[in-house]
PyMOL Python script that loads the backbone (N, CA, C, O; Angstrom):
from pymol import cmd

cmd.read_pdbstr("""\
ATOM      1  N   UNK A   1     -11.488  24.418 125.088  1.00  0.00           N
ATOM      2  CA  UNK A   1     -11.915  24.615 123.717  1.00  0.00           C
ATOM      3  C   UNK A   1     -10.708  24.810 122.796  1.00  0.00           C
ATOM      4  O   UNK A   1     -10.578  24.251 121.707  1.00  0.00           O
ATOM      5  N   UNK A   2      -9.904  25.600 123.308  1.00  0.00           N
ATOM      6  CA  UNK A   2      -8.276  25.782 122.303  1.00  0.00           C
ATOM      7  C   UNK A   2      -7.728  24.434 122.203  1.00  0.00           C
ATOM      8  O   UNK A   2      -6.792  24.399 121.404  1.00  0.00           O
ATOM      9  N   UNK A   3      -8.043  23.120 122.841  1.00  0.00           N
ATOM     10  CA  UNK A   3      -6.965  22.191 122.534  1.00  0.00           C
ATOM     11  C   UNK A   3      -7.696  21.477 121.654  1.00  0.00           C
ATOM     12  O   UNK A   3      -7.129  21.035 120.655  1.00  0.00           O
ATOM     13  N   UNK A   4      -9.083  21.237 121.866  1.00  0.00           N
ATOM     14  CA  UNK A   4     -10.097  20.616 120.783  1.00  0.00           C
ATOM     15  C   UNK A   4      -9.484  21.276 118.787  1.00  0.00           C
ATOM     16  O   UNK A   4      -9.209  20.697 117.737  1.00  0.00           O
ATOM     17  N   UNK A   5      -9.551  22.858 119.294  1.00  0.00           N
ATOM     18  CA  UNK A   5      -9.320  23.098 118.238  1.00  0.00           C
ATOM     19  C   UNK A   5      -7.940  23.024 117.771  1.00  0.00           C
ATOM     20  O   UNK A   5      -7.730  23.059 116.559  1.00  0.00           O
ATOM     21  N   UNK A   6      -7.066  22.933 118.525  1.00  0.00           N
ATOM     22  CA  UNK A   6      -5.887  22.658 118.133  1.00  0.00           C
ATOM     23  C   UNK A   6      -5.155  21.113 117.774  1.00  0.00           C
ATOM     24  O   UNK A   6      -4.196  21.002 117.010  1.00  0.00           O
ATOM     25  N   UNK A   7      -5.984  19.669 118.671  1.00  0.00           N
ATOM     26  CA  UNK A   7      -6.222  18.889 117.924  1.00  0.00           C
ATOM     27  C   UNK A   7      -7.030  18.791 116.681  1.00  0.00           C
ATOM     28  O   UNK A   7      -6.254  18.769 115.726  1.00  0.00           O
ATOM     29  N   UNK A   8      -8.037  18.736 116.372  1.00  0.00           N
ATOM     30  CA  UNK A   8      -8.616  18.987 115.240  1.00  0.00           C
ATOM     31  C   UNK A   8      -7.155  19.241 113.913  1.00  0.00           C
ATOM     32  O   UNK A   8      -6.459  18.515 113.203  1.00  0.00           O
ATOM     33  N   UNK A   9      -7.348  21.088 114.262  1.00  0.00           N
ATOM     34  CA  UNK A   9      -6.121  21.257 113.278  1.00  0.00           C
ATOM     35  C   UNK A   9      -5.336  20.258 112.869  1.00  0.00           C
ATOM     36  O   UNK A   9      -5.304  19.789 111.731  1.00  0.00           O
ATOM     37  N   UNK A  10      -4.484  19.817 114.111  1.00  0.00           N
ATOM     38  CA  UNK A  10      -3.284  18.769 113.889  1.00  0.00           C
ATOM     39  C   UNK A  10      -3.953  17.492 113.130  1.00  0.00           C
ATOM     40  O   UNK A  10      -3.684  17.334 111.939  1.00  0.00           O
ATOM     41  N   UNK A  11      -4.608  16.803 113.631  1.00  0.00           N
ATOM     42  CA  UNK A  11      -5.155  16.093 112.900  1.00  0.00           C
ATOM     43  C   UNK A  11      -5.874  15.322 111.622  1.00  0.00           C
ATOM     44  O   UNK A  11      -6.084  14.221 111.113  1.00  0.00           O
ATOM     45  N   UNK A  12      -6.172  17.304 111.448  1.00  0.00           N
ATOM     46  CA  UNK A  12      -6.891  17.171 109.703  1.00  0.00           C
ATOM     47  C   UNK A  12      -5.837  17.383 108.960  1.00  0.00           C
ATOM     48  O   UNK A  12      -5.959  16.862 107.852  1.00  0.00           O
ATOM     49  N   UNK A  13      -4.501  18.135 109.178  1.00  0.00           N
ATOM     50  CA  UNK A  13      -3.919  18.721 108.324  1.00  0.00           C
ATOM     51  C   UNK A  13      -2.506  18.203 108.616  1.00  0.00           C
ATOM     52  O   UNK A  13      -1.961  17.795 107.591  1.00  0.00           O
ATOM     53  N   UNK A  14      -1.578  18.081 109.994  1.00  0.00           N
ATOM     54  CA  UNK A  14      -0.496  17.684 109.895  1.00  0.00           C
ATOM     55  C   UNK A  14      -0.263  16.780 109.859  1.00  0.00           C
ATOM     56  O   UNK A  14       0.913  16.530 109.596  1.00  0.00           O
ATOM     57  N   UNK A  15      -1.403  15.418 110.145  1.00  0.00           N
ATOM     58  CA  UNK A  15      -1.144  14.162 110.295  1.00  0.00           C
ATOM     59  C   UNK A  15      -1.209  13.487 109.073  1.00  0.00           C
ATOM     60  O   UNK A  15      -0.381  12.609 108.828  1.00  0.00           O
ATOM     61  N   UNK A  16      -2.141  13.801 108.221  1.00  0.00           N
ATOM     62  CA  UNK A  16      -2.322  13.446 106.982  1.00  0.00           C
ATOM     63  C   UNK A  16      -0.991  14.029 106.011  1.00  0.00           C
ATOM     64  O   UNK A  16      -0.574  13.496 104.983  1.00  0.00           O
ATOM     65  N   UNK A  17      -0.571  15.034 106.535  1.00  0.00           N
ATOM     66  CA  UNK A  17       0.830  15.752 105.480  1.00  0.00           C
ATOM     67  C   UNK A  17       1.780  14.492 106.037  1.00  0.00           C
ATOM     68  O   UNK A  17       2.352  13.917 105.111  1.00  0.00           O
ATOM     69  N   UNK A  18       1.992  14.083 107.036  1.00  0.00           N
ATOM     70  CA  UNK A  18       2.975  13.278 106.903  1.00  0.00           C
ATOM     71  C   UNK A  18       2.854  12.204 106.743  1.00  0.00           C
ATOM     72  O   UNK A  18       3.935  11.629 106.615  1.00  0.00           O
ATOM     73  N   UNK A  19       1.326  11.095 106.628  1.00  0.00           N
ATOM     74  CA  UNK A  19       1.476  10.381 106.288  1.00  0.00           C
ATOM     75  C   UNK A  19       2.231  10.622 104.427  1.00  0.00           C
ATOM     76  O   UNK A  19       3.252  10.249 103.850  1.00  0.00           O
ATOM     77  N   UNK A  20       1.310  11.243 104.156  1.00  0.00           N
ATOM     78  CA  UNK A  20       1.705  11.545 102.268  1.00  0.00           C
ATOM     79  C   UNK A  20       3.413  11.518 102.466  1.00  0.00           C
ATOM     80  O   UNK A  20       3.926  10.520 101.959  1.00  0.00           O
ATOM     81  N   UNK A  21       4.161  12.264 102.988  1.00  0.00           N
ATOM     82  CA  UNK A  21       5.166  12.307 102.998  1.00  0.00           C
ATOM     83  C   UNK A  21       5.541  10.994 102.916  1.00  0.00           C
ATOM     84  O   UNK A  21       5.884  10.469 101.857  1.00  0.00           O
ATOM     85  N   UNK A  22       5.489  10.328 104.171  1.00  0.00           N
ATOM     86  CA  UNK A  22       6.241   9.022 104.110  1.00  0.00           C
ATOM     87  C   UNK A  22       6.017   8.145 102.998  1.00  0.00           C
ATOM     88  O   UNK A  22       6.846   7.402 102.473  1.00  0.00           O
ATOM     89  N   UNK A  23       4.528   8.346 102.619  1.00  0.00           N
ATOM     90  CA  UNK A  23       3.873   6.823 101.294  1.00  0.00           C
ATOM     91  C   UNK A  23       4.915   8.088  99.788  1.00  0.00           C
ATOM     92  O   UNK A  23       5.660   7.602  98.937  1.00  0.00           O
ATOM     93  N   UNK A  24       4.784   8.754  99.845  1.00  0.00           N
ATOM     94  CA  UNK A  24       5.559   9.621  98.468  1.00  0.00           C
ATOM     95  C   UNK A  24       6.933   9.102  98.426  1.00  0.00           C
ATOM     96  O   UNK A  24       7.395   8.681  97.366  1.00  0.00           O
ATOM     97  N   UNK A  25       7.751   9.108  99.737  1.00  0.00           N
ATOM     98  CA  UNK A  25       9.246   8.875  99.875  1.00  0.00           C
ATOM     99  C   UNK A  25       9.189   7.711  99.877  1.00  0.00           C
ATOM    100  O   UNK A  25      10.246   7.237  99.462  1.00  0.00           O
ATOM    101  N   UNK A  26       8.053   6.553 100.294  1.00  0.00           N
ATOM    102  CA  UNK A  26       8.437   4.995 100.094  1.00  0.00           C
ATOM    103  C   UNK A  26       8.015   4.767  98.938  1.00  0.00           C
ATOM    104  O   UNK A  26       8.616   3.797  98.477  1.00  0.00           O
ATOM    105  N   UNK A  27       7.212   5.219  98.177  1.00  0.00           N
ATOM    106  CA  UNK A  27       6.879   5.287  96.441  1.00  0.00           C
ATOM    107  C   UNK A  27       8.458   5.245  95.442  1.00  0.00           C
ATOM    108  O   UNK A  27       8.960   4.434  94.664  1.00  0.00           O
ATOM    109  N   UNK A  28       8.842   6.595  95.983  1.00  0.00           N
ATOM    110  CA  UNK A  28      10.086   6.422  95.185  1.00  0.00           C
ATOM    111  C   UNK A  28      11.237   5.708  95.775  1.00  0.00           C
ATOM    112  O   UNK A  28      12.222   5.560  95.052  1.00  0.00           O
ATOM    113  N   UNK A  29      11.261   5.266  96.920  1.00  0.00           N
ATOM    114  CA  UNK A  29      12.117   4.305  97.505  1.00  0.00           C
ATOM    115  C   UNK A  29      12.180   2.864  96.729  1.00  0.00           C
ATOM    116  O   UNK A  29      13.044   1.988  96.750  1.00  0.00           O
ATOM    117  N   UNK A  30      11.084   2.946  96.121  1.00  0.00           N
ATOM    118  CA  UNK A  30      10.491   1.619  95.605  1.00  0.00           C
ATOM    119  C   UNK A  30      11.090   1.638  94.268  1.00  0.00           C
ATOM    120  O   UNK A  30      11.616   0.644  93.768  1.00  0.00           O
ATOM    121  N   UNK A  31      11.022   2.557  93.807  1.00  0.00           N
ATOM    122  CA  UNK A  31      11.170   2.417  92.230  1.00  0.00           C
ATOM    123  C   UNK A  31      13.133   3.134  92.085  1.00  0.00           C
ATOM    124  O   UNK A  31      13.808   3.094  91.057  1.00  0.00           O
ATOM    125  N   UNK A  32      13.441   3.526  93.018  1.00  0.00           N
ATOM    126  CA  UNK A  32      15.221   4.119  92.708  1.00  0.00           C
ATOM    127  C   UNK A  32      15.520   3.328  94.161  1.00  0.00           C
ATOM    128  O   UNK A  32      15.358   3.927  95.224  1.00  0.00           O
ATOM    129  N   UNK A  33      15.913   2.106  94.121  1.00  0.00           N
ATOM    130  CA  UNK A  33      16.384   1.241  95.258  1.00  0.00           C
ATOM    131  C   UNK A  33      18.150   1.826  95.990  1.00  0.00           C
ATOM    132  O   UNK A  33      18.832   1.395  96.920  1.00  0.00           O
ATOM    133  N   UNK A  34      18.278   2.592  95.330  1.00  0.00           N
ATOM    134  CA  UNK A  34      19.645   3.138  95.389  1.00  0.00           C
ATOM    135  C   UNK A  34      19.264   4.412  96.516  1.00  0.00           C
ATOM    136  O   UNK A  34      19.812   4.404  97.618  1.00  0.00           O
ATOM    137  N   UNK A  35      18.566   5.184  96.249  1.00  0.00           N
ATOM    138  CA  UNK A  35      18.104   6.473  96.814  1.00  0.00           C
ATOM    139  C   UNK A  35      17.652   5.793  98.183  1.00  0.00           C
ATOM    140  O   UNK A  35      17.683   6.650  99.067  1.00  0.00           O
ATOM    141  N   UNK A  36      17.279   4.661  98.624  1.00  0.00           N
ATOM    142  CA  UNK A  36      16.356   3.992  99.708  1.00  0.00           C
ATOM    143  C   UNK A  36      16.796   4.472 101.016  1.00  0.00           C
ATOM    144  O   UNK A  36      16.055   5.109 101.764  1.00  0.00           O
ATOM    145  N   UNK A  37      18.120   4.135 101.316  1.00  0.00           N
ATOM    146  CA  UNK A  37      19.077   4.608 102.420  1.00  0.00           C
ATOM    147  C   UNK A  37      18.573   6.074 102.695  1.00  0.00           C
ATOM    148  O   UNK A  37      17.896   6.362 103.682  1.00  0.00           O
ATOM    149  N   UNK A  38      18.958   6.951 101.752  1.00  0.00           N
ATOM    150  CA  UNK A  38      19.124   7.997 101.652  1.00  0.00           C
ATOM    151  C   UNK A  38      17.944   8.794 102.315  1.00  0.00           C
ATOM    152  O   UNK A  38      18.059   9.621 103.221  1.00  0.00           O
ATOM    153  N   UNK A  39      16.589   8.322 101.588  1.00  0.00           N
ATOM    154  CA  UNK A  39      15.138   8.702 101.566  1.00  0.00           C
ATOM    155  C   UNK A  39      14.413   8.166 103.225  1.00  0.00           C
ATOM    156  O   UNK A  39      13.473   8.671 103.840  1.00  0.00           O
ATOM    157  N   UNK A  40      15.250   7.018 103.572  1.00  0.00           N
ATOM    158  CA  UNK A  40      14.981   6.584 104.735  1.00  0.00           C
ATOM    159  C   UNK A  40      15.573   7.678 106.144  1.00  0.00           C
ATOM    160  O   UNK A  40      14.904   7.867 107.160  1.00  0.00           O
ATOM    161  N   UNK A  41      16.324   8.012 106.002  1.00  0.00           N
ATOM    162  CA  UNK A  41      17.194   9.489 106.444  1.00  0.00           C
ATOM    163  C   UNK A  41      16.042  10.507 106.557  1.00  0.00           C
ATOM    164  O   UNK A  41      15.584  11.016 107.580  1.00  0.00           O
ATOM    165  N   UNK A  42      15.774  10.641 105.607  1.00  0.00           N
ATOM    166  CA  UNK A  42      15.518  12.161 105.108  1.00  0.00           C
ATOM    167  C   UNK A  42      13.919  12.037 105.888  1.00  0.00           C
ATOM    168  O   UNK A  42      13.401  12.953 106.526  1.00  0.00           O
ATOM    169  N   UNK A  43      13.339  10.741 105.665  1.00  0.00           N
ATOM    170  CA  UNK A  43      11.935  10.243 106.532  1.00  0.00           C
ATOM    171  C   UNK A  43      12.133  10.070 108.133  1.00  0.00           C
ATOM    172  O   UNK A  43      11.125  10.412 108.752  1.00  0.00           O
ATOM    173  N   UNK A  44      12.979   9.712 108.770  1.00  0.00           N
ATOM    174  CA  UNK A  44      13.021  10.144 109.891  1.00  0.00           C
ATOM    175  C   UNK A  44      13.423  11.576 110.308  1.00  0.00           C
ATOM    176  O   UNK A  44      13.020  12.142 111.325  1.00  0.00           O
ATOM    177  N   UNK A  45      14.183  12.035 109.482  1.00  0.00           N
ATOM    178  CA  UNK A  45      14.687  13.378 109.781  1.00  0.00           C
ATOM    179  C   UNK A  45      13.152  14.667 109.745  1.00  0.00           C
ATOM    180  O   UNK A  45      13.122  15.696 110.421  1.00  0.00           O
ATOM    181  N   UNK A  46      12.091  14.226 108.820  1.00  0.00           N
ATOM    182  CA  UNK A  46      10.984  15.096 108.915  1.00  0.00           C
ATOM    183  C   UNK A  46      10.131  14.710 110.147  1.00  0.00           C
ATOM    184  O   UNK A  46       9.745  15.484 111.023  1.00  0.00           O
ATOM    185  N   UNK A  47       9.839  13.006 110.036  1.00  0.00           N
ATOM    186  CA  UNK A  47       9.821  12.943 111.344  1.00  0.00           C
ATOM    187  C   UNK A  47      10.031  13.504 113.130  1.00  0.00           C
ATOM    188  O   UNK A  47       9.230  14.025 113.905  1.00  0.00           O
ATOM    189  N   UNK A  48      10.896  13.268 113.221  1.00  0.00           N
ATOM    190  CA  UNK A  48      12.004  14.211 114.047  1.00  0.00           C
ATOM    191  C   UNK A  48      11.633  15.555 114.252  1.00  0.00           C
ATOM    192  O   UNK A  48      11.630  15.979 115.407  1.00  0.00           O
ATOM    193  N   UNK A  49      11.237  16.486 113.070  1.00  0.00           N
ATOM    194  CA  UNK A  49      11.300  17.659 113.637  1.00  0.00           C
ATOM    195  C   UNK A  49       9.561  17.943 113.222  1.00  0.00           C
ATOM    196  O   UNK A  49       9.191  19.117 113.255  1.00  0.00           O
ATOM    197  N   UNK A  50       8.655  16.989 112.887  1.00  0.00           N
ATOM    198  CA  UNK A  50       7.384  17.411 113.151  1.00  0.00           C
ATOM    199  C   UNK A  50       7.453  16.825 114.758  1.00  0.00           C
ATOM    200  O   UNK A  50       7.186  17.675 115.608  1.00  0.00           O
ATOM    201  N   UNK A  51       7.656  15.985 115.063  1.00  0.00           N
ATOM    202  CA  UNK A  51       7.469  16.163 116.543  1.00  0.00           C
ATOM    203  C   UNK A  51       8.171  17.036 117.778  1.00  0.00           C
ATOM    204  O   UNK A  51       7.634  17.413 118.820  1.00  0.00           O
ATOM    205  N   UNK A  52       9.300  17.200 117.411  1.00  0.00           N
ATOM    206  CA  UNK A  52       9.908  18.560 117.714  1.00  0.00           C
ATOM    207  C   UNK A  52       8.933  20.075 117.917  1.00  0.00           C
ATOM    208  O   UNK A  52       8.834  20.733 118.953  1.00  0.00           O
ATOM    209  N   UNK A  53       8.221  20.380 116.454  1.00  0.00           N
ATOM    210  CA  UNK A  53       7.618  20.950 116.095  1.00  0.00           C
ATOM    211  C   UNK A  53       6.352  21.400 117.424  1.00  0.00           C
ATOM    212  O   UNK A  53       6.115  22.336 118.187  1.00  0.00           O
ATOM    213  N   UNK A  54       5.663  19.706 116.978  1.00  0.00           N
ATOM    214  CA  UNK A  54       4.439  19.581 118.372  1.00  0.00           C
ATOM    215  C   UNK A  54       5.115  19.803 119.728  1.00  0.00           C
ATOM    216  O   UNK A  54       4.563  20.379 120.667  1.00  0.00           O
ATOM    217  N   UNK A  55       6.395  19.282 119.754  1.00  0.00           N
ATOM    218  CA  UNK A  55       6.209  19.775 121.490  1.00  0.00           C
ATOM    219  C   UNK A  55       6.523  20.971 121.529  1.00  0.00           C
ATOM    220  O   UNK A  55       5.706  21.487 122.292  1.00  0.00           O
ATOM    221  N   UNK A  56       7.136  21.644 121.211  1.00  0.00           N
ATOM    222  CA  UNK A  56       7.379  23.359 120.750  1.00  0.00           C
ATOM    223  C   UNK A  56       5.605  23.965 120.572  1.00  0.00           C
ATOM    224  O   UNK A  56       5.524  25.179 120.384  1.00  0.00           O
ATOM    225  N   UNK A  57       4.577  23.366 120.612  1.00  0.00           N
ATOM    226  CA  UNK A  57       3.594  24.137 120.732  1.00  0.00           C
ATOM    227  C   UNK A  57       2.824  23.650 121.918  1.00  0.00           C
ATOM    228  O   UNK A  57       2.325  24.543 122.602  1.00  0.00           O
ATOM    229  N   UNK A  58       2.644  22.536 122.265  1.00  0.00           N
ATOM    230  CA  UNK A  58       2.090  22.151 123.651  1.00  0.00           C
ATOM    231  C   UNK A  58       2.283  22.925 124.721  1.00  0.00           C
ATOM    232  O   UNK A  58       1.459  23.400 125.502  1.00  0.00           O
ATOM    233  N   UNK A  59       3.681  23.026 124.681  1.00  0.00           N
ATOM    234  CA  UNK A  59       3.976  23.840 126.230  1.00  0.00           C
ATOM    235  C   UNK A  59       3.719  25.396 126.716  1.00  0.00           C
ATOM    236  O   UNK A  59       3.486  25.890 127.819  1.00  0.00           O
ATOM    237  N   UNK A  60       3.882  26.000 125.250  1.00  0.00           N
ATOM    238  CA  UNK A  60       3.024  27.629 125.206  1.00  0.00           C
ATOM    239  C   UNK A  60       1.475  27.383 125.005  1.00  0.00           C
ATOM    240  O   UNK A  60       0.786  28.399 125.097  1.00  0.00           O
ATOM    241  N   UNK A  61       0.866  26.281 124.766  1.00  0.00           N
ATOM    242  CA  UNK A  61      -0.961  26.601 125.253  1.00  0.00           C
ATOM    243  C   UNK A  61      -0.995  25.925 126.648  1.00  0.00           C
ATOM    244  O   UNK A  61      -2.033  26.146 127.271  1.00  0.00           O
ATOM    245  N   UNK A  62       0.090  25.008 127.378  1.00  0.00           N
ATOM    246  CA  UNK A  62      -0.369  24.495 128.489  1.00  0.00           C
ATOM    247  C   UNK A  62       0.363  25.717 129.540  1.00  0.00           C
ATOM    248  O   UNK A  62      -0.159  25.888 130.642  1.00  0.00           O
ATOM    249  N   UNK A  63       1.232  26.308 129.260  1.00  0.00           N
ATOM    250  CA  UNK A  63       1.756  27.146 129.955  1.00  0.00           C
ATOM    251  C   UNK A  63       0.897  28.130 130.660  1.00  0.00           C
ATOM    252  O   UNK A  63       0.937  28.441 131.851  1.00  0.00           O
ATOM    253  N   UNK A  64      -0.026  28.645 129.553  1.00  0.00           N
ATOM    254  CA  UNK A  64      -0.856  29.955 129.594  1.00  0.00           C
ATOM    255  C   UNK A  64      -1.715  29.214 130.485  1.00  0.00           C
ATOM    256  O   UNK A  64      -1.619  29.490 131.681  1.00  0.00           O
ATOM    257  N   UNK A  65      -2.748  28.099 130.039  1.00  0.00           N
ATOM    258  CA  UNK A  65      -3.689  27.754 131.049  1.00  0.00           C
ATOM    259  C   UNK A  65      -3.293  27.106 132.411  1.00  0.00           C
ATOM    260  O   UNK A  65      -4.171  26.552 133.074  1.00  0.00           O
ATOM    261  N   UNK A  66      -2.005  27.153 132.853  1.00  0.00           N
ATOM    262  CA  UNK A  66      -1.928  26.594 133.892  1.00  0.00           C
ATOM    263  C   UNK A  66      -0.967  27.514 134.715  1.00  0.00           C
ATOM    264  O   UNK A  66      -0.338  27.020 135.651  1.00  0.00           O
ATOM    265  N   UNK A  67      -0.864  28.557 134.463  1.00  0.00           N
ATOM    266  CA  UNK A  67      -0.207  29.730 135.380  1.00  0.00           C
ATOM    267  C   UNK A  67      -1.093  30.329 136.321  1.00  0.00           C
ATOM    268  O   UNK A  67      -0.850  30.232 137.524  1.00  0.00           O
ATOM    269  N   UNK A  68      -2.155  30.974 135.877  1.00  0.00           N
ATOM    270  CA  UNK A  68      -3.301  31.107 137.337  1.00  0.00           C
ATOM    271  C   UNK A  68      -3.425  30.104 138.050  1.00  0.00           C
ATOM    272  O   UNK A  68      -3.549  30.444 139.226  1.00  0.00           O
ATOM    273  N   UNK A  69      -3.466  28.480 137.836  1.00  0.00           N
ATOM    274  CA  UNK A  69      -3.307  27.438 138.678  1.00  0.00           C
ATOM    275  C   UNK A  69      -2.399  27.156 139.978  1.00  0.00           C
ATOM    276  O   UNK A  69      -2.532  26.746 141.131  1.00  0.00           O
ATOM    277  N   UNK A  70      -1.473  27.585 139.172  1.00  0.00           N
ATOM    278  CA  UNK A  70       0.337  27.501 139.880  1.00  0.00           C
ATOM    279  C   UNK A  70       0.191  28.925 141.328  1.00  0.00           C
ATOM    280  O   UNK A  70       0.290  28.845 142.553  1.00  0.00           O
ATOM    281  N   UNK A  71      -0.051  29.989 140.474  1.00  0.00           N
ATOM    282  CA  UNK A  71      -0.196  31.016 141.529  1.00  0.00           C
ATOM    283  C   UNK A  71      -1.411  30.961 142.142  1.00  0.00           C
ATOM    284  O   UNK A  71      -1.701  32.038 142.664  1.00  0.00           O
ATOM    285  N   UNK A  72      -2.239  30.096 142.275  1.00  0.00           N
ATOM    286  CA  UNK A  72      -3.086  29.938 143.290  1.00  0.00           C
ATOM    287  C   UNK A  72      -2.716  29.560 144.324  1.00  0.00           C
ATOM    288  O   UNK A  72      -2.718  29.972 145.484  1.00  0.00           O
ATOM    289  N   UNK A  73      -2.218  28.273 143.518  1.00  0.00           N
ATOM    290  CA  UNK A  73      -1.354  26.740 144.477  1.00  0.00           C
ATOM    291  C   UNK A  73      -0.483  27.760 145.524  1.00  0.00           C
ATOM    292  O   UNK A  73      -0.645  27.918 146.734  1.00  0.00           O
ATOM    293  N   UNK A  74       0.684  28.507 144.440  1.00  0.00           N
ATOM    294  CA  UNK A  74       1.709  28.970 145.853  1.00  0.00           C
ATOM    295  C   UNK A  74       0.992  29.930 146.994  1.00  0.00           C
ATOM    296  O   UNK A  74       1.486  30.064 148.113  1.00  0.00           O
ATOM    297  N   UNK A  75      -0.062  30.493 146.636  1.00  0.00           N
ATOM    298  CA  UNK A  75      -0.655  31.177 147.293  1.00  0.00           C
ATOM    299  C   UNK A  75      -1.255  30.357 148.865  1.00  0.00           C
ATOM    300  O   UNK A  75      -0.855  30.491 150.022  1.00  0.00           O
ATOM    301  N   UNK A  76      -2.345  29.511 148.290  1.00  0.00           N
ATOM    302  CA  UNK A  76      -2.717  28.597 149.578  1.00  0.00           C
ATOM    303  C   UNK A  76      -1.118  27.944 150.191  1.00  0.00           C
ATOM    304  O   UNK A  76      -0.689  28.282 151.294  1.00  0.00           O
ATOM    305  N   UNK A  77      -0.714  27.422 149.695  1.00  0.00           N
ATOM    306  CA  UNK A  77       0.847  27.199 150.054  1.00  0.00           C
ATOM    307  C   UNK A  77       1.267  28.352 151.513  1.00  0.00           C
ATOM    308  O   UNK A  77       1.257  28.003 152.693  1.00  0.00           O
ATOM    309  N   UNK A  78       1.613  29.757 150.983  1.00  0.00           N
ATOM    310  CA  UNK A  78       1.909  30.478 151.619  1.00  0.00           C
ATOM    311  C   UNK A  78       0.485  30.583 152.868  1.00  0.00           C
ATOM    312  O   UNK A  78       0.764  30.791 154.049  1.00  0.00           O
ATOM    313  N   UNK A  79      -0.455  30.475 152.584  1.00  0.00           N
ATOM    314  CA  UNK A  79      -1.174  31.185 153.848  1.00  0.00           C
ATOM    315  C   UNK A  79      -2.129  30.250 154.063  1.00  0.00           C
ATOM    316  O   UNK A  79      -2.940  30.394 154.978  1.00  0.00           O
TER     317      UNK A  79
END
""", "prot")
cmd.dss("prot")
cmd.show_as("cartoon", "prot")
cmd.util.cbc("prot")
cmd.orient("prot")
């Protein structure tokens, strides 16, 4: 149920922020052809650290649900 809701979240709200981002920065890419380079930078660079971002949260909700797993595992393991 936490990942439903945690897709969801991502989905309604961070995916749509970055599309805007990118169509805003290619808006004015369009109209200051000089800035283009620059704005193209600055669009991968948000890039970059929203996905950064996401994997920085995946691994603390998969962590939690998969630690009683792990110490089961070593358990039958051991005996």
């Amino acid at each position: 149920m936490k990942t439903l809701i945690l897709c969801l979240i991502i989905w309604t709200f961070i995916i749509p922020g970055v599309i805007a981002i990118c169509l805003i920065l290619a808006f004015l890419g369009a109209f200051k052809p000089n800035l283009y380079l620059a704005l193209t930078g600055l669009v991968i660079a948000l890039a970059t650290w929203v996905i950064m971002r996401g994997l920085l949260w995946t691994p603390q909700s998969s962590r939690e649900d998969s630690a009683p797993l792990s110490a089961n595992y070593e358990q039958s393991k051991l005996g």
